[in-house]
N, CA, C and O atoms as a GROMACS GRO file, in nm:
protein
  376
    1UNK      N    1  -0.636  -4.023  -0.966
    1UNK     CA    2  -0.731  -3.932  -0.909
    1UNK      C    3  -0.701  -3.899  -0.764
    1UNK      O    4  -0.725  -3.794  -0.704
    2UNK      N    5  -0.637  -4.025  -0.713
    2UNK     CA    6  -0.627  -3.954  -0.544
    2UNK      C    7  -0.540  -3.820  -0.553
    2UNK      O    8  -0.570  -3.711  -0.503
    3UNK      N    9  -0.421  -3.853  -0.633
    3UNK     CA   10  -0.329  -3.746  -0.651
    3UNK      C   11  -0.352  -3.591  -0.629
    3UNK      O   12  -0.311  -3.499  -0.557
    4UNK      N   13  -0.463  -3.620  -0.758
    4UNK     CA   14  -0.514  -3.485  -0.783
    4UNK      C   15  -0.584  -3.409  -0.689
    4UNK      O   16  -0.600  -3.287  -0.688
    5UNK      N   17  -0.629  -3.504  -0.601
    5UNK     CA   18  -0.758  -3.443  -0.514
    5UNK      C   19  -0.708  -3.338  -0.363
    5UNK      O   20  -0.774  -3.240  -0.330
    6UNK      N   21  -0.591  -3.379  -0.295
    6UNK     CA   22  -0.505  -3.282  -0.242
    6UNK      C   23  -0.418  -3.198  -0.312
    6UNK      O   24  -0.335  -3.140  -0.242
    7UNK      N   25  -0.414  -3.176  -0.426
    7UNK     CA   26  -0.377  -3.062  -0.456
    7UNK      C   27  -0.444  -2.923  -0.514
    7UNK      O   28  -0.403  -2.807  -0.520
    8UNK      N   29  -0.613  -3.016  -0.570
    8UNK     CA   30  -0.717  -2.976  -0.546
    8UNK      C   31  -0.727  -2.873  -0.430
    8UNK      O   32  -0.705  -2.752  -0.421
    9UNK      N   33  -0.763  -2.955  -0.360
    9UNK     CA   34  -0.779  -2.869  -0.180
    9UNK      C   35  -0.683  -2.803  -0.144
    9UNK      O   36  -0.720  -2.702  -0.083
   10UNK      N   37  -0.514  -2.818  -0.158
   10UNK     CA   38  -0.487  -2.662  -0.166
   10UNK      C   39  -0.484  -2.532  -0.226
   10UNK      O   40  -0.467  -2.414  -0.194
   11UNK      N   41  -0.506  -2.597  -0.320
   11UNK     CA   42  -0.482  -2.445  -0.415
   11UNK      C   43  -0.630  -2.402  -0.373
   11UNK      O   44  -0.637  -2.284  -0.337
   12UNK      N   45  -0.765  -2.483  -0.370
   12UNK     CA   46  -0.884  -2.405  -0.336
   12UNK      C   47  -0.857  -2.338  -0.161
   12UNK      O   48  -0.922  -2.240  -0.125
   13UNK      N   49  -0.769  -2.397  -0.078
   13UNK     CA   50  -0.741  -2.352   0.045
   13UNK      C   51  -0.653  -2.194   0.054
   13UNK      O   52  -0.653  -2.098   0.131
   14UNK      N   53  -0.595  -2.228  -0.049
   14UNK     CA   54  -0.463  -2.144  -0.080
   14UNK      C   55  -0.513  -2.021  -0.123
   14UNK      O   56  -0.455  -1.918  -0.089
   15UNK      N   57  -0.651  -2.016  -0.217
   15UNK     CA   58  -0.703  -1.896  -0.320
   15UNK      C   59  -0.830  -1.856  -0.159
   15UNK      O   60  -0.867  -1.745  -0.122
   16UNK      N   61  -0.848  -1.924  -0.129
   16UNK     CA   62  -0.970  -1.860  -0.006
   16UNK      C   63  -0.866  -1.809   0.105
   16UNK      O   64  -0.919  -1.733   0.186
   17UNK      N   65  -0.762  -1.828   0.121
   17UNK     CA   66  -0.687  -1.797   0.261
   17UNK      C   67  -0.621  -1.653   0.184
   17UNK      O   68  -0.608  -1.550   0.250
   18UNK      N   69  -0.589  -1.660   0.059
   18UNK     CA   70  -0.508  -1.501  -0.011
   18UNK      C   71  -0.665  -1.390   0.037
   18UNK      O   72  -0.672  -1.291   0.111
   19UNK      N   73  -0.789  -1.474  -0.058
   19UNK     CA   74  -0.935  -1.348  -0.027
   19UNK      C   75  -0.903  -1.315   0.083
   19UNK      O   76  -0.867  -1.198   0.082
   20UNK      N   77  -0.895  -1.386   0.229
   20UNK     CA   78  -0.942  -1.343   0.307
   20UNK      C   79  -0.818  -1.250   0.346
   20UNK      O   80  -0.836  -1.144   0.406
   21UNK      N   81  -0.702  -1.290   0.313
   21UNK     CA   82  -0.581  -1.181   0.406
   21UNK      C   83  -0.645  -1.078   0.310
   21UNK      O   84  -0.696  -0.984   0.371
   22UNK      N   85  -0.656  -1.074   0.178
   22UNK     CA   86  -0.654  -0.930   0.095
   22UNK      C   87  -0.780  -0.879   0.161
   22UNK      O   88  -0.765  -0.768   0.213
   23UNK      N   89  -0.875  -0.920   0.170
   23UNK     CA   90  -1.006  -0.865   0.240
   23UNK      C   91  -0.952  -0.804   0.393
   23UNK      O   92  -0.978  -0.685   0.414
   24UNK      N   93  -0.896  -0.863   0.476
   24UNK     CA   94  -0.869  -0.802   0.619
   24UNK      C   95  -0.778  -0.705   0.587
   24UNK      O   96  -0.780  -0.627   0.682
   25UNK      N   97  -0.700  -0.668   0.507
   25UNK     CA   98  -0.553  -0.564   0.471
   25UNK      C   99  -0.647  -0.447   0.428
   25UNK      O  100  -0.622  -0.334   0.468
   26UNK      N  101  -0.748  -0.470   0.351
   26UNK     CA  102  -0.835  -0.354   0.278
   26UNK      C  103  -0.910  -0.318   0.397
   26UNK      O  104  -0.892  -0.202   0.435
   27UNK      N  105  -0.982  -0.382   0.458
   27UNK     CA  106  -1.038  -0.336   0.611
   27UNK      C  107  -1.003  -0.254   0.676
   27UNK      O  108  -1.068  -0.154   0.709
   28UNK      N  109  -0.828  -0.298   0.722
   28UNK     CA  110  -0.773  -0.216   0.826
   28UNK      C  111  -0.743  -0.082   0.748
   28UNK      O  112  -0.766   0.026   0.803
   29UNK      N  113  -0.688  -0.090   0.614
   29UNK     CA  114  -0.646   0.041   0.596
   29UNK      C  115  -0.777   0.136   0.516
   29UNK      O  116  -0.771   0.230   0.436
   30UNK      N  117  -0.898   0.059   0.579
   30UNK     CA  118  -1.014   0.135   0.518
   30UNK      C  119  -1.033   0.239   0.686
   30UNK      O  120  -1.045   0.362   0.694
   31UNK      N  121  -1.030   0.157   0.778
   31UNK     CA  122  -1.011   0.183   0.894
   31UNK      C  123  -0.918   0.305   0.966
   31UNK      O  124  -0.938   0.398   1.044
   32UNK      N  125  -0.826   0.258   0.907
   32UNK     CA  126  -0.692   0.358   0.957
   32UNK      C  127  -0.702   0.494   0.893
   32UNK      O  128  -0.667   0.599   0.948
   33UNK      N  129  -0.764   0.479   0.742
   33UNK     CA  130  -0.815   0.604   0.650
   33UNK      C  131  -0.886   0.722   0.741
   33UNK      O  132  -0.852   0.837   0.770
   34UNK      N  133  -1.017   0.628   0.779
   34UNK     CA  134  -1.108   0.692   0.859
   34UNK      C  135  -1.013   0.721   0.972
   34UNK      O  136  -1.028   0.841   0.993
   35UNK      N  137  -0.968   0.698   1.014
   35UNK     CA  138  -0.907   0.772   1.178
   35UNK      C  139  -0.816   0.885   1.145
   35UNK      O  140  -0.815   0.998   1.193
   36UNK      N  141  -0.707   0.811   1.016
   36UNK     CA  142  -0.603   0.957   1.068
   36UNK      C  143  -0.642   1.076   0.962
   36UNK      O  144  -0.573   1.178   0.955
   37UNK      N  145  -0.769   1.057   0.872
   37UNK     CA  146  -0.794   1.184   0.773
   37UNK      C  147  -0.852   1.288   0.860
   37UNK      O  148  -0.830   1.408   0.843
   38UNK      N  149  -0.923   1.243   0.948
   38UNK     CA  150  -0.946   1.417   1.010
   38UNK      C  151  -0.851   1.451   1.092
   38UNK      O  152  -0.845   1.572   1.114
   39UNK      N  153  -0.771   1.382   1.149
   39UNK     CA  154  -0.654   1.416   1.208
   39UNK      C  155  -0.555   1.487   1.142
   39UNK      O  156  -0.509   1.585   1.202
   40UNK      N  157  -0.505   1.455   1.017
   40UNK     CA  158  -0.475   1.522   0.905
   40UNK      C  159  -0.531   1.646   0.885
   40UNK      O  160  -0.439   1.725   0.904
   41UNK      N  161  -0.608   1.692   0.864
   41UNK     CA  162  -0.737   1.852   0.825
   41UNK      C  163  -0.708   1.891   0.893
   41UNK      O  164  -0.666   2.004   0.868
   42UNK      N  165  -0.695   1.839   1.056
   42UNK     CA  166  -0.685   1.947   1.168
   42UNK      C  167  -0.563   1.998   1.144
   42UNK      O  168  -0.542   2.117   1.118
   43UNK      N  169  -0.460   1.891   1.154
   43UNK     CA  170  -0.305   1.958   1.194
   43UNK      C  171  -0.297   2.042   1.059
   43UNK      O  172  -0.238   2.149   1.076
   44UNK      N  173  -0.342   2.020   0.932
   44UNK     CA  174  -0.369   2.126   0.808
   44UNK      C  175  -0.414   2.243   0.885
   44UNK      O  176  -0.325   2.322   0.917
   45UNK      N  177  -0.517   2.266   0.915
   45UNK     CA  178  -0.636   2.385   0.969
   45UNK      C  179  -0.539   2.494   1.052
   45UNK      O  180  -0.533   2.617   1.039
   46UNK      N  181  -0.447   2.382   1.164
   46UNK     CA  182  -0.377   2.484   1.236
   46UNK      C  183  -0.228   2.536   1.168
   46UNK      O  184  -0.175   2.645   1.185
   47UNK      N  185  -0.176   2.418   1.082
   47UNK     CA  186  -0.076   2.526   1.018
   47UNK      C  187  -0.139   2.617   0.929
   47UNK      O  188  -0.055   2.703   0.903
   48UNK      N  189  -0.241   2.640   0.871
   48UNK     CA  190  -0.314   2.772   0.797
   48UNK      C  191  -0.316   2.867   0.896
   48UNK      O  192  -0.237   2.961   0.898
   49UNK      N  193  -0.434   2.842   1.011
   49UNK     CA  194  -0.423   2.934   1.079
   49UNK      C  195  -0.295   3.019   1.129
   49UNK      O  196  -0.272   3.140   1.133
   50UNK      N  197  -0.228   2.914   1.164
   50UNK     CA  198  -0.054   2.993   1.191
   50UNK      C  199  -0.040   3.089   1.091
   50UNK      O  200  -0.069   3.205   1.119
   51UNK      N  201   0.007   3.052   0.956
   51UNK     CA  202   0.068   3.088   0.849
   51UNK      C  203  -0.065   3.218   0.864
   51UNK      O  204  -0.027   3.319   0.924
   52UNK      N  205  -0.148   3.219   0.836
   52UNK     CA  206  -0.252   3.337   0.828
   52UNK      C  207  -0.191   3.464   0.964
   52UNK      O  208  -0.170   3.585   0.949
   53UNK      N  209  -0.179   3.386   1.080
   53UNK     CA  210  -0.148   3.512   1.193
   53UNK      C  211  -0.006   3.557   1.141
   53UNK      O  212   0.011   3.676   1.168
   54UNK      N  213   0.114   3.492   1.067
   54UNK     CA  214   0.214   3.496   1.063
   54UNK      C  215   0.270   3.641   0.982
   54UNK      O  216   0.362   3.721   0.995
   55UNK      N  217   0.114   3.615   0.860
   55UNK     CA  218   0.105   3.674   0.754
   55UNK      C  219   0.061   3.800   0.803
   55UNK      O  220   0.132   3.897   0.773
   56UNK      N  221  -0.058   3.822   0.886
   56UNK     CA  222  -0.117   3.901   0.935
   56UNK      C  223  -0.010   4.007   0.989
   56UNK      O  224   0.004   4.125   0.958
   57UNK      N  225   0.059   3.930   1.076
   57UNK     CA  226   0.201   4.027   1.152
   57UNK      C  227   0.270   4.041   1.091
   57UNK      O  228   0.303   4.156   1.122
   58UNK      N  229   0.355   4.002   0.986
   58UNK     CA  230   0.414   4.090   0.914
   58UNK      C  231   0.336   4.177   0.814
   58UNK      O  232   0.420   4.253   0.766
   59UNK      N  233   0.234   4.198   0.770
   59UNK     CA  234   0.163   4.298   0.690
   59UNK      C  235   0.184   4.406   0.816
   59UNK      O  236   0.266   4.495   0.798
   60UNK      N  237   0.112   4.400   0.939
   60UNK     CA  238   0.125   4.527   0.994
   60UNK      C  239   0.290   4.593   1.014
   60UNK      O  240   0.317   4.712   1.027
   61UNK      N  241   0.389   4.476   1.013
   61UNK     CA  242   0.483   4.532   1.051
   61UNK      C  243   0.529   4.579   0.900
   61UNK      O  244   0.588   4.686   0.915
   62UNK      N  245   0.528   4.557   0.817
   62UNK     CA  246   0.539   4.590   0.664
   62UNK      C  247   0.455   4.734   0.646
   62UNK      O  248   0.517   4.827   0.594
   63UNK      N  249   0.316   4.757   0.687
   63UNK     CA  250   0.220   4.881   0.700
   63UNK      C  251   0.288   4.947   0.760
   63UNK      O  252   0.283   5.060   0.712
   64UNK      N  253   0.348   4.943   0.837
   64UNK     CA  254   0.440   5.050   0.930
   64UNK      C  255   0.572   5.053   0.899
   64UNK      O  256   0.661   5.065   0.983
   65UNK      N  257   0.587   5.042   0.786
   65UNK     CA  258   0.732   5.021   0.720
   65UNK      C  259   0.859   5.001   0.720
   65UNK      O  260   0.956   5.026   0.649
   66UNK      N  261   0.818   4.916   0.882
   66UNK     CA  262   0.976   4.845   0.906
   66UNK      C  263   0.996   4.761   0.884
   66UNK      O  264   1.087   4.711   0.951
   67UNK      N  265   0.918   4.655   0.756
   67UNK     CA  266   0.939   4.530   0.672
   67UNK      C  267   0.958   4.537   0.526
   67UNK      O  268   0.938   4.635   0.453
   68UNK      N  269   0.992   4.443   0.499
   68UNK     CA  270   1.000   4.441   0.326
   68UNK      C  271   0.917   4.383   0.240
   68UNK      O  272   0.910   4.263   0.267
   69UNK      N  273   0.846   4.415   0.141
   69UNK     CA  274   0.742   4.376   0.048
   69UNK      C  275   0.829   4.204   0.060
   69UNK      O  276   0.753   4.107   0.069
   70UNK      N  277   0.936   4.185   0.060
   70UNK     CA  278   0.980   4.042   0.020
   70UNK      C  279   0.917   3.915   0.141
   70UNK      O  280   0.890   3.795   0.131
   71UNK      N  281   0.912   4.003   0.239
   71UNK     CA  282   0.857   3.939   0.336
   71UNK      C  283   0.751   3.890   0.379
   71UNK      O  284   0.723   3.794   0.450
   72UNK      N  285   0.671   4.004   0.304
   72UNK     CA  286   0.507   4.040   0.322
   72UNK      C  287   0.489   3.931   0.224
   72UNK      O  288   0.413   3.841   0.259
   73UNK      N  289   0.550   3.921   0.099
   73UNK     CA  290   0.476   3.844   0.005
   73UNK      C  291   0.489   3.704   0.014
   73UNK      O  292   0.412   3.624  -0.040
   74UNK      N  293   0.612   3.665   0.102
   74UNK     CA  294   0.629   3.532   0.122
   74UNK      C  295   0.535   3.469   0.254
   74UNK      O  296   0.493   3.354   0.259
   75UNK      N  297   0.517   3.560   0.342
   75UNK     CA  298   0.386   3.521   0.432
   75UNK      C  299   0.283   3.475   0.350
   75UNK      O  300   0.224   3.367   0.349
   76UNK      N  301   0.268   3.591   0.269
   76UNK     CA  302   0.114   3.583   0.175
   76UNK      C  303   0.105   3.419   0.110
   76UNK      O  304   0.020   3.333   0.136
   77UNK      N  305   0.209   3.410   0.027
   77UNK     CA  306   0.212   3.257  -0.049
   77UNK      C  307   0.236   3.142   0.034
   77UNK      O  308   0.226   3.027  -0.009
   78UNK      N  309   0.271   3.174   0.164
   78UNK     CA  310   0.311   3.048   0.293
   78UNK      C  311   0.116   3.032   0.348
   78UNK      O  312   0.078   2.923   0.391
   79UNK      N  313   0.063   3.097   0.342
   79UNK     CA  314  -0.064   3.096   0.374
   79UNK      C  315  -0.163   3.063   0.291
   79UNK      O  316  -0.275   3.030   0.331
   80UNK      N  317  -0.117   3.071   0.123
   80UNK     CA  318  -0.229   3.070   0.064
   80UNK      C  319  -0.166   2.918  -0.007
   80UNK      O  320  -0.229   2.862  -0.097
   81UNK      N  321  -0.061   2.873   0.036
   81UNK     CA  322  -0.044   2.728   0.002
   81UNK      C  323  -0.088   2.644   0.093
   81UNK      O  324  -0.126   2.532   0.061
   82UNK      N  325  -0.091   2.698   0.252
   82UNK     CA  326  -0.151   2.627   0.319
   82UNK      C  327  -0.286   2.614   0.289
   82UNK      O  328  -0.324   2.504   0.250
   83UNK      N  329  -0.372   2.710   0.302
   83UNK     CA  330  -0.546   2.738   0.261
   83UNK      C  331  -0.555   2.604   0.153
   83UNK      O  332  -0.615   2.499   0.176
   84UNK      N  333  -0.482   2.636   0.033
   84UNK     CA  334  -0.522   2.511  -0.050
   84UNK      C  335  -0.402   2.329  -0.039
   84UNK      O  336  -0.375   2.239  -0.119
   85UNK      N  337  -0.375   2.350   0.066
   85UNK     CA  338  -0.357   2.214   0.106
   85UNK      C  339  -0.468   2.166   0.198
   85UNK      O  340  -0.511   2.051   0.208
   86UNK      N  341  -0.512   2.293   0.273
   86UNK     CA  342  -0.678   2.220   0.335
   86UNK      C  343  -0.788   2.162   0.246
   86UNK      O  344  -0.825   2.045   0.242
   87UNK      N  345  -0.841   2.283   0.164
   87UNK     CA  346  -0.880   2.227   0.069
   87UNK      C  347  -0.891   2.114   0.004
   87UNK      O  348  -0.982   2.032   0.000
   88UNK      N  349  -0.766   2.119  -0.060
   88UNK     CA  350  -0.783   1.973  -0.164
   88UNK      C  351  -0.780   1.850  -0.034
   88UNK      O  352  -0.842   1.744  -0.046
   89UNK      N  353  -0.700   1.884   0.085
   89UNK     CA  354  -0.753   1.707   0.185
   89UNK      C  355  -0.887   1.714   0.203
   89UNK      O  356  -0.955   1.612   0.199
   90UNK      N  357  -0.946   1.847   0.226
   90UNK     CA  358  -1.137   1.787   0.226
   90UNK      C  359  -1.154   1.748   0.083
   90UNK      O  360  -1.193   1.631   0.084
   91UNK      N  361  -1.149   1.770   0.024
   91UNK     CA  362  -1.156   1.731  -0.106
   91UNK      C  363  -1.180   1.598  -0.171
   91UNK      O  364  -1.275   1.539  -0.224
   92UNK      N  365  -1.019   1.568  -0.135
   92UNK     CA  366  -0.986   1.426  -0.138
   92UNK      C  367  -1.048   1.350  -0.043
   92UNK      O  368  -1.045   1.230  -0.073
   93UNK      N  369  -1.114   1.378   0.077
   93UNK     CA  370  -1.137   1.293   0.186
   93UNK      C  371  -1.272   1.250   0.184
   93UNK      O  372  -1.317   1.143   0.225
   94UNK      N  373  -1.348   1.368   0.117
   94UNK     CA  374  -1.479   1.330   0.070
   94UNK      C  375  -1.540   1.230   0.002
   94UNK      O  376  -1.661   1.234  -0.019
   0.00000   0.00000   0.00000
């Protein structure tokens, strides 16, 4: 019985010392979640906005027909992939 009784106490030392690292690891990156997800949206928000002015200027320069529909349309889909990469991170972040 003595035998048994320290090996007892580690493995019960051993299974409370794993909870607690797995408990502090889930913490921090519950933590770190919260900090860099709106940080994330933003730097999202402003490459939309870009891609939107980008889009914007070549439509007028396309309206005035010194651009090419190929151009115009690839603004268009550079913008509307951004729009729904904002999206789905609020989405997901919610």
């Amino acid at each position: 019985m003595t035998i048994l009784r320290p090996i007892r106490l580690r493995l019960t030392f051993g299974i409370r010392s794993w909870f607690l690292f797995t408990l502090l690891v889930a913490v921090g990156l519950a933590t770190w979640r919260a900090y860099e997800t709106p940080a994330a949206i933003a730097n999202l928000r402003l490459a939309r906005d870009s891609a939107l002015s980008d889009w914007r200027r070549v439509k007028r320069t396309y309206d005035a027909g010194k651009g090419t529909a190929a151009d115009e349309a690839e603004a268009r889909e550079k913008y509307f992939k951004s729009r729904a990469a904002v999206e789905q991170a609020i989405e997901t972040s919610s």
